[in-house]
C-alpha positions as CSV (number, residue, x, y, z in Angstrom):
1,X,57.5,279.6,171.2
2,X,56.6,283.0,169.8
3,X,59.4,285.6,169.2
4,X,59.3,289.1,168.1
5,X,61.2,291.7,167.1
6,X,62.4,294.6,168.8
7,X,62.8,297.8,167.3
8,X,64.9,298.9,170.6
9,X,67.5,295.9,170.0
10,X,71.0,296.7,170.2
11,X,72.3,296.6,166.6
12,X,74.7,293.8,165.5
13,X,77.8,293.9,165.3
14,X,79.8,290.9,163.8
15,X,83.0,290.3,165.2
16,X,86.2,290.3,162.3
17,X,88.7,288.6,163.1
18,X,92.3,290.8,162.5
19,X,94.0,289.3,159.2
20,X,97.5,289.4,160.9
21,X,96.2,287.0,164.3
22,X,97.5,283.5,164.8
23,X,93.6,282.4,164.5
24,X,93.2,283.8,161.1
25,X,95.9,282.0,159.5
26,X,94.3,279.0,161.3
27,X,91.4,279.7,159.8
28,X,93.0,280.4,156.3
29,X,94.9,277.0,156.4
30,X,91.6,275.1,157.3
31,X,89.8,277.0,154.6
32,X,92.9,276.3,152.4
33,X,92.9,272.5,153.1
34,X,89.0,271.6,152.6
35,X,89.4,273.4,148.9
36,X,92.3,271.2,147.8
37,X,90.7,267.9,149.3
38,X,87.2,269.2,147.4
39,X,89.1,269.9,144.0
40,X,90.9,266.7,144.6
41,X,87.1,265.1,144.6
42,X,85.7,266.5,142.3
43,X,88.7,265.9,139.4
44,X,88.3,262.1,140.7
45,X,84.7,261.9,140.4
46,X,85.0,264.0,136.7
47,X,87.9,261.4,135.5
48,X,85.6,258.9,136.8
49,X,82.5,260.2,134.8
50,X,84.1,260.3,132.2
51,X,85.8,257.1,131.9
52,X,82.2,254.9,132.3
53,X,81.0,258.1,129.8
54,X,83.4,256.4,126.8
55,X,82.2,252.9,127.6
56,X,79.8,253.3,124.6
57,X,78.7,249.0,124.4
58,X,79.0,246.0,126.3
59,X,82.0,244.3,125.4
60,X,84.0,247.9,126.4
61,X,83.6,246.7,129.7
62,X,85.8,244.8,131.7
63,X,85.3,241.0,132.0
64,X,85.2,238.6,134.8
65,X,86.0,235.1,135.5
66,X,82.9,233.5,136.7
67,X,83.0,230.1,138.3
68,X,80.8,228.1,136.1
69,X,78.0,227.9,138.4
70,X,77.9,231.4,139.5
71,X,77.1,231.9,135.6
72,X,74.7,229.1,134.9
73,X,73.0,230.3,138.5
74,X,72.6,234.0,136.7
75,X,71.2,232.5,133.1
76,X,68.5,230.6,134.6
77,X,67.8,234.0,137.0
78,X,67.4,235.7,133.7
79,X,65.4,232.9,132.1
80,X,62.8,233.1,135.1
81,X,62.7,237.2,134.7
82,X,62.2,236.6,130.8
83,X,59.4,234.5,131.7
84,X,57.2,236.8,134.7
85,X,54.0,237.5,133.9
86,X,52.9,240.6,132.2
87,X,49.4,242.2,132.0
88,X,48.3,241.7,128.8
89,X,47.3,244.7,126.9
90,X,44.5,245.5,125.9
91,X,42.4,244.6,122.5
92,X,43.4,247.1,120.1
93,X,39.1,247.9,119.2
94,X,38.3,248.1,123.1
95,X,35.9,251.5,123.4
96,X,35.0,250.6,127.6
97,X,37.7,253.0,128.9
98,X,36.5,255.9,126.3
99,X,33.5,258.1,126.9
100,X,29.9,257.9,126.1
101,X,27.6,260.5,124.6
């Protein structure tokens, strides 16, 4: 769908709403409530950034009781990530990747 303009269009006009109408103040009080409820988010999220900000090491954070198998369960998962293979790298004198004259 291809649109043009029209030089002959009727102009524009938006409508304004009257500051003293019942819908304005409607308006105002929704427009009100959505900036408290974002200032209320955004001071939770900022105390919250900053709280896991001052957690500077590990044993700052809070500490849970594991059942004993739940933790020896998570050492071996560790154990077997420790152990995955790698690529090994390659030979420090190796020239086949570098160009040739």
């Amino acid at each position: 769908m291809y649109m043009q303009l029209s030089a002959l269009a009727p102009v524009y006009v938006p409508v304004i709403v009257a500051a003293d109408s019942a819908e304005a103040h409607i308006i105002d009080d929704i427009a009100s409530e959505v900036h408290d409820m974002i200032a209320e988010y955004d001071s939770e999220m900022l105390s919250e950034a900053e709280q896991a900000a001052s957690l500077e090491h590990d044993e700052d954070l809070p500490e849970y009781d594991l059942p004993a198998a739940v933790g020896a369960a998570l050492d071996k998962e560790q154990q077997l990530r420790d152990a995955l293979h790698a690529p090994p790298s390659p030979p420090k004198g190796d020239t086949s990747g570098r160009r040739r004259h």
